[in-house]
C-alpha positions as a Python dict, from the first residue, in 0.01 Angstrom:
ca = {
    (1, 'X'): (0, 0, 0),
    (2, 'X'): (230, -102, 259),
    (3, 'X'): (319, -400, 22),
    (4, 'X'): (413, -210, -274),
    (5, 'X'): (630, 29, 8),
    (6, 'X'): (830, -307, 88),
    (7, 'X'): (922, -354, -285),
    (8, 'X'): (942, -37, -422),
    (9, 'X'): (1072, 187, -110),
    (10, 'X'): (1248, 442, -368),
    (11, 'X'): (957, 604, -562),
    (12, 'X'): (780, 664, -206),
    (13, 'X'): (1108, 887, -112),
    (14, 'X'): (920, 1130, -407),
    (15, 'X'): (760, 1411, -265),
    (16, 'X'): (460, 1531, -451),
    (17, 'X'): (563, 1804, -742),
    (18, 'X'): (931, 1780, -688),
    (19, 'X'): (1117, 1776, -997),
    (20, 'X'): (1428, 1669, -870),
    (21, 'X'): (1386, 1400, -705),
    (22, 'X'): (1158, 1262, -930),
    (23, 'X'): (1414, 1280, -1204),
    (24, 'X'): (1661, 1121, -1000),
    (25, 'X'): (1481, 853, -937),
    (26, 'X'): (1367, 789, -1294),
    (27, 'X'): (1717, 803, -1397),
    (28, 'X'): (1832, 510, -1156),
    (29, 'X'): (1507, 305, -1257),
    (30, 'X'): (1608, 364, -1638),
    (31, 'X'): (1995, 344, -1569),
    (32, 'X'): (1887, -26, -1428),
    (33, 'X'): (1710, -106, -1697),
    (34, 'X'): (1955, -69, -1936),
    (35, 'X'): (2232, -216, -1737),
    (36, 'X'): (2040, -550, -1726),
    (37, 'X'): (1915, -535, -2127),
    (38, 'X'): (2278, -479, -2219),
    (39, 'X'): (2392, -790, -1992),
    (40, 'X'): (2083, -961, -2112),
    (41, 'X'): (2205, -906, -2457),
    (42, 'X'): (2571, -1002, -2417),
    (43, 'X'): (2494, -1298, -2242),
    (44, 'X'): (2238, -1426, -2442),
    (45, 'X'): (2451, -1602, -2676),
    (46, 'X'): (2558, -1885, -2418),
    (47, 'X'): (2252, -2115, -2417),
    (48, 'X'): (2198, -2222, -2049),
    (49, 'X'): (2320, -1863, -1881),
    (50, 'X'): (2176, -1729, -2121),
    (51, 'X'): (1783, -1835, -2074),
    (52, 'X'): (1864, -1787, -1682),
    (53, 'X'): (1979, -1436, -1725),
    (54, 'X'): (1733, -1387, -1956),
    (55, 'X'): (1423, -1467, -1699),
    (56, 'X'): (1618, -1271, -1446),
    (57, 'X'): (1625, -980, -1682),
    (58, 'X'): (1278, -985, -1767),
    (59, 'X'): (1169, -1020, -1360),
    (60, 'X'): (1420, -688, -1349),
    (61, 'X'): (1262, -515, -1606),
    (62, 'X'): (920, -575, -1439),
    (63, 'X'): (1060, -421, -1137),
    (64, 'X'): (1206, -145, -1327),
    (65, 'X'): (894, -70, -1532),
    (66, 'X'): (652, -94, -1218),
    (67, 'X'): (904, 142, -1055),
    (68, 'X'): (886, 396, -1318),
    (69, 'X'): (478, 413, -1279),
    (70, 'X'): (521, 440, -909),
    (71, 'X'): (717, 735, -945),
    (72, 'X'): (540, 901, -1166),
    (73, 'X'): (198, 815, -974),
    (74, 'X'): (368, 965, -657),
    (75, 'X'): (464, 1238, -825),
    (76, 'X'): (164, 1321, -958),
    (77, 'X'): (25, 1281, -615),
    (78, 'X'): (-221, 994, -677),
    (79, 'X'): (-34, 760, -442),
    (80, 'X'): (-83, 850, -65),
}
């Protein structure tokens, strides 16, 4: 556990069956999501930045998507 805390410090800032900051940080896990598939996408036309970004993007999204099941496991109260 204290691994995924050194990673993933945000969703842990959740306290069990609050709404609001569970949304809040949803919304920044999705906001950075998006940011990085819209670079992703712009850049992907340029062939060597564009298969670097696009490994960096997909290690982001991981983040992003783990981050997102944190926070919903903490909210849930599953995570201790």
């Amino acid at each position: 556990m204290d691994l995924l805390k050194k990673y993933w410090p945000t969703p842990f800032k959740i306290k069990e069956k609050d709404i609001t900051s569970f949304v809040v940080q949803l919304i920044i896990f999705v906001v950075a999501c998006a940011v990085v598939g819209i670079l992703i996408g712009v850049l992907a036309s340029i062939p060597v930045i564009g298969i670097i970004f696009g490994i960096l993007g997909a290690v982001v999204e991981i983040y992003g998507i783990v981050g997102i099941v944190l926070c919903i496991l903490q909210f849930l109260g599953i995570l201790k």
